[in-house]
C-alpha positions as CSV (number, residue, x, y, z in Angstrom):
1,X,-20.9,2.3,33.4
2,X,-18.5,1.1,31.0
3,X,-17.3,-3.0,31.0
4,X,-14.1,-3.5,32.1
5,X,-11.6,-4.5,29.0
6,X,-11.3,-8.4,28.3
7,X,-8.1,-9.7,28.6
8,X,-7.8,-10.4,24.8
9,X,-9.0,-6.9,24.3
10,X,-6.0,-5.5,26.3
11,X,-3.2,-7.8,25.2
12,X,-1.2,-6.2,22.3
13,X,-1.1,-7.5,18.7
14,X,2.6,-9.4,18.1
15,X,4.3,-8.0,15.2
16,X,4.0,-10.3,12.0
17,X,7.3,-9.3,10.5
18,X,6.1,-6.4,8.3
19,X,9.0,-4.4,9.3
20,X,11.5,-7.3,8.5
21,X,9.5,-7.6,4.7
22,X,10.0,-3.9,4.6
23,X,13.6,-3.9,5.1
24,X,14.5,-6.6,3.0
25,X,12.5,-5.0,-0.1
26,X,14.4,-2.2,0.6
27,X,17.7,-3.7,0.6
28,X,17.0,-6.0,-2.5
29,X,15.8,-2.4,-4.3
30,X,19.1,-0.7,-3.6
31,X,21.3,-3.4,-4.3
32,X,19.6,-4.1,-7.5
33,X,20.2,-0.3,-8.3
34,X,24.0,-0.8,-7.2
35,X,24.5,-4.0,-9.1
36,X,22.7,-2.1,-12.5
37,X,25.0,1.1,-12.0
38,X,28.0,-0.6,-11.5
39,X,28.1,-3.0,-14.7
40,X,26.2,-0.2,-17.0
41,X,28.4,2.5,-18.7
42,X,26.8,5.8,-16.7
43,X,29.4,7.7,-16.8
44,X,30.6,7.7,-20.7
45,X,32.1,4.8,-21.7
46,X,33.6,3.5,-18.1
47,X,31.6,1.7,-15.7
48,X,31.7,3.0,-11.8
49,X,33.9,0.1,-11.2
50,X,36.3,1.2,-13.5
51,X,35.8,4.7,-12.3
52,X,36.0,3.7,-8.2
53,X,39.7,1.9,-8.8
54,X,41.2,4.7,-11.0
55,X,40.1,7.1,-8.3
56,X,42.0,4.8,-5.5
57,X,44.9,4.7,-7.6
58,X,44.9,8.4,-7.4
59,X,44.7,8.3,-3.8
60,X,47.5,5.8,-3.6
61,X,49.5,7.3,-5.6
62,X,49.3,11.0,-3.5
63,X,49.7,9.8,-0.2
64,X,52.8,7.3,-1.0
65,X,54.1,10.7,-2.8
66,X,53.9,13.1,0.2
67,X,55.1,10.1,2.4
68,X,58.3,10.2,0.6
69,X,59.3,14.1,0.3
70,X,62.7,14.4,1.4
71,X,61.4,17.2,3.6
72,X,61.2,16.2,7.0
């Protein structure tokens, strides 16, 4: 006949944080990669930066153009 299970034996182990570590090396690997894209010259000789706000302009500049057609 088996012993019946101690009550430290049945009592679950508490989380140390592992996850938490996890997430935050995780987080400090992608913004590193961000940071090091953004300020290098990837794409030719602009930076993303450079890249991102001539793309808004683009943007801007298309949707204040259909906003002011004379069509109705």
């Amino acid at each position: 006949m088996k012993k019946p299970a101690t009550r430290a034996q049945l009592r679950r182990r508490h989380p140390r944080g592992q996850a938490m570590v996890e997430y935050s090396v995780i987080n400090w690997v992608l913004v590193l990669a961000l940071v090091v894209t953004m300020t290098s010259n990837v794409f030719g000789n602009q930076n993303v930066i450079d890249l991102f706000l001539q793309a808004y302009q683009v943007y801007y500049d298309s949707f204040y153009l259909v906003l002011n057609l004379p069509f109705p």
